[in-house]
Structures are given as structure tokens and as C-alpha cells.
N, C-alpha and C positions, 0 to 999 in steps of 0.2 A: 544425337543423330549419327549415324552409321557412316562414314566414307569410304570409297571402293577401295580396296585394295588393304580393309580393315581385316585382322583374321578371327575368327571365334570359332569354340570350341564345337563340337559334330551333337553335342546333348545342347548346344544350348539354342543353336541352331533349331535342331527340332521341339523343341520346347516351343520357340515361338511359334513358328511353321501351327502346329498343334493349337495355340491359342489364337491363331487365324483364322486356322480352320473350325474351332469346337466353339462358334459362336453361338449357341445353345446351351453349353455350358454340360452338354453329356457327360462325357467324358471327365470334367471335375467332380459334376454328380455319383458317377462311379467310383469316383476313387475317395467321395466322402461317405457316400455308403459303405463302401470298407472298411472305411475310417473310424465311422460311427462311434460302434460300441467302448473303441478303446479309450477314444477321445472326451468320452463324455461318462465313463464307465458301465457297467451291468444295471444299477437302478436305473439311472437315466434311460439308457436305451431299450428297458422292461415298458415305458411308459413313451415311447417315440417312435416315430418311422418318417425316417429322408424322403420327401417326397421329387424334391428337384430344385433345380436351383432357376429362377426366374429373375432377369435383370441384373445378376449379383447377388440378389438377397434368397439364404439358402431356405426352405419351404418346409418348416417339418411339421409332422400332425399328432398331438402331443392324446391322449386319452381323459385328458382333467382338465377343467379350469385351474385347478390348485397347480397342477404341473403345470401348465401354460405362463400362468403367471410365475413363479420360480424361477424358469428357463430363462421369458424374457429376462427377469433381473440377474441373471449369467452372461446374457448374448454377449455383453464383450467379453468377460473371458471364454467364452466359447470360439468367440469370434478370432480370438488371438492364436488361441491353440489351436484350431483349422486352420487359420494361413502360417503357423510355425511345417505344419506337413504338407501342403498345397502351395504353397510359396504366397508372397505379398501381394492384394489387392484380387485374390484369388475370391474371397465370400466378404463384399462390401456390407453384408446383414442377415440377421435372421428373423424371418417369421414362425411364432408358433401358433398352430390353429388346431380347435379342439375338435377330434372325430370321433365317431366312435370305431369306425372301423377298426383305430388302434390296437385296441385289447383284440379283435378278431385277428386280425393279421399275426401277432405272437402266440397264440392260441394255435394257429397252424402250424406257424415254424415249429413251435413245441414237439406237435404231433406227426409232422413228416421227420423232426430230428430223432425221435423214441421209435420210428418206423423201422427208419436206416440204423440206426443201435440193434433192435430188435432183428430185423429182419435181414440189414444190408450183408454183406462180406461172400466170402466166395461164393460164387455159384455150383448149387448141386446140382447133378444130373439122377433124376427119378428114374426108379430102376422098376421094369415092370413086376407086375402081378404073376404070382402063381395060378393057374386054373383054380387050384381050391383055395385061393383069396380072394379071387375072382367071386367064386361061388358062394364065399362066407359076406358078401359086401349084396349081392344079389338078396339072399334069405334076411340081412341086416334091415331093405329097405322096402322091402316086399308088403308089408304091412300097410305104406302110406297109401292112400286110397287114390290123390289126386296124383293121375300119370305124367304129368310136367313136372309137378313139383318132387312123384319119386322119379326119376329121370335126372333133373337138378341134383338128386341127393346124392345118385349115385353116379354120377361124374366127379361131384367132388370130394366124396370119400375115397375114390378110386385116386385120382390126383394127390390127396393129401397123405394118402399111403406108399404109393408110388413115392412122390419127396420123403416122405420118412423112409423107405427101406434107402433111398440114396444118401441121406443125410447119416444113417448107419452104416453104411458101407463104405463111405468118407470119413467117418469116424475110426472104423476098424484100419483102414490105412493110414492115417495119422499116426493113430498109437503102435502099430506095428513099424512106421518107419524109425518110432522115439521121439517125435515130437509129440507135442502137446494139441488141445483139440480147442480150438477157440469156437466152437459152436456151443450153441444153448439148446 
């Protein structure tokens, strides 16, 4: 117990303050989702997802009976290694429950991480059409019979040409200033 005129430190202070306040447990949620992957390594966390922590007992949703069962027979060393990075009495347990959502959720991460790879880093600015690219994209869609869908065609071949002439014209300034071109 505390007596007035005790002093403590300004982190330890708010640390409590914090576990006053985060009596839902968000906020350790968060910082075990973070935490996750390192804690438990890349296999594990291929076949898991934190879903929250309820009571103390953290909620994860494993993709297998085989992994469910596994995990539980880890939870104290899991259990240990979460409160060595969340401090003492931080995850009084763990629940593992089998979903299938599981393998859907990594399945996405996957595909929005290969997105941002692919796609993400600087932004180009799309440099417009010539009249005769204009014209040569016009005769290119001219053939397709239904007018929505040649309409469709030709917005986005126009847009995708536009980004390519900018994605070349940020390329040629790159290597003309001597750096190097991290586009694909």
C-alpha cells in the first residue's frame, strides 16, 4: 500500500493509471498482437490469430485441432514469455479455439503484403495522352460491340497508359539524376 508523500517514478505512475483504465484489456491486446509473431515464432503465428483478451485469458484462433491442441500443451511457456514483454499477471491464460477463418485471414495478409510489395512506393503522377494515343486506344476498342463495357475498356487503358508514360518519365529522372530506379 502506497502512503502520501511516497515518490514514484512518471512511467510507473502511468503504467498504472493505464491498467485502471484499459480494464478491457485493449490495449494489452494490442501490444500482444504485436507481439505475436516474435513471441511465438513465423510457424506458429502461420496457423494463429490474437483475437483478445477476455478475463485475463488471452483468446487465440488456431486453424487445426492438431495446432490447438500443441499450443494448449505450450500455454505456460507461452504464458511465460508474454508476461516477460507485458509485465507480471499481465495474461493469466490462454485459450486456443479452432476456426476456420484462420487460414482466410493469412490468406489476405498475404495478398495485401504482395500488393504493397508490388504496387506500394512512391506515387506516380500519370502524364497525359497524345491526341494520336488518344486515337490509337479509340481504334484499339472500337471493335467491342457492348458500349458500357467498350466505354469501361477505354477509360482504363487510357489510365493505365497515362501511369505508364508517368512511371517512364520518373524513371528517366531517376537515372538522369544517378540514382537508381526502384520501380518495377
Amino acid at each position: 500500500m502506497r502512503r502520501k508523500g511516497d515518490t514514484t517514478s512518471l512511467g510507473a505512475g502511468l503504467n498504472r493509471l493505464m491498467k485502471k483504465l484499459d480494464r478491457d484489456g485493449r490495449g494489452t491486446t494490442s501490444k500482444v498482437i504485436e507481439l505475436w509473431d516474435t513471441i511465438v515464432g513465423p510457424e506458429i503465428a502461420r496457423h494463429t490469430n490474437v483475437e483478445g483478451i477476455r478475463l485475463g485469458e488471452l483468446q487465440v484462433a488456431v486453424d487445426s485441432p492438431v495446432w490447438a491442441n500443441e499450443l494448449q500443451a505450450m500455454a505456460g511457456q507461452l504464458r511465460v514469455r508474454l508476461q516477460e514483454q507485458l509485465g507480471e499477471g499481465s495474461i493469466k491464460g490462454l485459450r486456443f479455439t479452432v476456426k476456420q477463418t484462420v487460414s482466410r485471414i493469412h490468406r489476405e495478409e498475404a495478398l495485401a503484403e504482395e500488393a504493397e510489395r508490388r504496387y506500394g512506393g512512391d506515387r506516380v503522377e500519370p502524364e497525359a495522352l497524345s491526341p494520336d494515343e488518344l486515337e490509337a486506344v479509340k481504334r484499339s476498342v472500337k471493335s467491342i460491340d457492348n458500349e458500357p463495357l467498350r466505354d469501361a475498356a477505354f477509360r482504363a487503358t487510357i489510365r493505365d497508359l497515362e501511369w505508364k508514360k508517368g512511371q517512364e518519365r520518373a524513371n528517366r529522372a531517376q537515372r538522369a539524376s544517378g540514382g537508381s530506379s526502384g520501380t518495377k
